[in-house]
N, C-alpha and C positions, 0 to 999 in steps of 0.2 A: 611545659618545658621538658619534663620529664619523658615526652611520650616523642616528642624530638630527639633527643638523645638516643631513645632507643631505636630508630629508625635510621640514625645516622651509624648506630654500630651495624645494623644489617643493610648493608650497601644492594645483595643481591636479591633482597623482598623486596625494599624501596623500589629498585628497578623493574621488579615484575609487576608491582601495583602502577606504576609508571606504566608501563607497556599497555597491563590489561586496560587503564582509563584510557589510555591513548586508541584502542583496539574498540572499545564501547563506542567511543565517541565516533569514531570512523566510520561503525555502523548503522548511525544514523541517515549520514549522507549531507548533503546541503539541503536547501530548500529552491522554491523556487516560487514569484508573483503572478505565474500563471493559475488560470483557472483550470476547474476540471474538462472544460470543454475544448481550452487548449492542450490540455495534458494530451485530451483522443485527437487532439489534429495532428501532434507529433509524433503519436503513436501512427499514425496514417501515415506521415510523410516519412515516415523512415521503411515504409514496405510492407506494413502489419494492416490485415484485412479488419478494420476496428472502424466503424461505419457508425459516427454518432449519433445517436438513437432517441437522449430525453437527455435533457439536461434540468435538473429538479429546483423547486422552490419551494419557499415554506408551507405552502398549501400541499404539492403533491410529494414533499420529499418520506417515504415507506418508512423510514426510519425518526424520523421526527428530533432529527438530532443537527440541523442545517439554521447556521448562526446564533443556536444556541450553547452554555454555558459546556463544555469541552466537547463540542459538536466540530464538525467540518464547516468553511469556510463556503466553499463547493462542493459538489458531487454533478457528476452525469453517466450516465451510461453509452455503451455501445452495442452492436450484434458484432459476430464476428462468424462468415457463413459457413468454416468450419464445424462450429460448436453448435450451430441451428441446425444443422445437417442430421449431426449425434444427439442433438438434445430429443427431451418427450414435447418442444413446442412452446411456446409462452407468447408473451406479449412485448413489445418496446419496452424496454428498460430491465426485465427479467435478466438478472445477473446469467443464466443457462444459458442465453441465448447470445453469452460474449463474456460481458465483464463491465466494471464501474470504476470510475475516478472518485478518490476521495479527496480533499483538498484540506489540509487543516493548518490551523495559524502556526505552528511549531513541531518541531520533530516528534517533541515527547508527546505531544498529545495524539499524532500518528501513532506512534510505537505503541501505546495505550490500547485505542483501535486495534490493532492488529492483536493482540493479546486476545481483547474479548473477542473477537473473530475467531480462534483456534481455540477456545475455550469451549466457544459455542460447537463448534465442531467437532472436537473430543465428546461431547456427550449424547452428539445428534449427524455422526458420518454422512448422512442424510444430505444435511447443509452443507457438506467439505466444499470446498474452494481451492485452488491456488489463490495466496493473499501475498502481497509483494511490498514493501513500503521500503522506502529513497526518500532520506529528508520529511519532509512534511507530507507527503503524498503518500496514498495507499493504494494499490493498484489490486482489484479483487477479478481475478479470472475466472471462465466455467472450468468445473471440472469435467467437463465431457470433451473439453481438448486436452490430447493427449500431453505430458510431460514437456517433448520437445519444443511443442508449438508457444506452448504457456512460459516456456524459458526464454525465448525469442522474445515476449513480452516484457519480461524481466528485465534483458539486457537493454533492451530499448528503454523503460526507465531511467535506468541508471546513467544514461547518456543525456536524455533530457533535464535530471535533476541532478545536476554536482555540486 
């Protein structure tokens, strides 16, 4: 009761905690019941060279984190022949060679993902990525496309997930 009262005498905190949750929440995005293999169709059909490449299961998913306990739902990858062009070469599904859909049951467990994603990369620049996440989706780009190309990507999610 007490911790009411004192929020109700500061009208203009209450409002900025109001705003800031309003502002978090926002960031999330919606979600969406597509999978990751429709995530790269739409990514296709909006203009973006994202040529679906493997779409993974629990035998071949590199990560070993596919419909397990705060894993993604789906994952696949793409080439994109910008980023093969500039890459040193890989194989189908090698994140260098384009980028990956992650798919996961809830925002927060995307947002989660992307955390250990730039964590990872602050200690190993190596692995840097563009990492994009909208809702439940995680959208992980090469870094061997430049800036612009990879923001193109970006807006394109956020169109297919609201």
């Amino acid at each position: 009761m007490h911790d009411a009262m004192i929020r109700l005498r500061h009208p203009a905190r209450a409002a900025a905690a109001l705003a800031l949750a309003a502002l978090l929440t926002a960031c999330g995005g919606g979600t969406t019941d597509k999978d990751a293999a429709g995530i790269i169709s739409e990514l296709a059909a909006q203009g973006l060279p994202a040529d679906h490449t493997v779409t993974y299961t629990e035998e071949n998913d590199p990560n070993k984190l596919l419909g397990r306990p705060h894993g993604y739902v789906s994952k696949a990858a793409f080439t994109d022949e910008r980023a093969a062009v500039q890459g040193a070469g890989g194989k189908p599904g090698d994140i260098n060679l384009g980028g990956g859909v992650e798919v996961f049951p809830d925002a927060d467990a995307a947002e989660t993902r992307v955390a250990y994603i730039q964590n990872i990369a602050k200690s190993s620049p190596m692995l840097g990525e563009y990492t994009y996440q909208s809702g439940n989706v995680v959208l992980r780009i090469s870094k061997d496309l430049p800036p612009s190309d990879a923001q193109s990507y970006e807006t394109a999610l956020s169109k297919i997930v609201q």
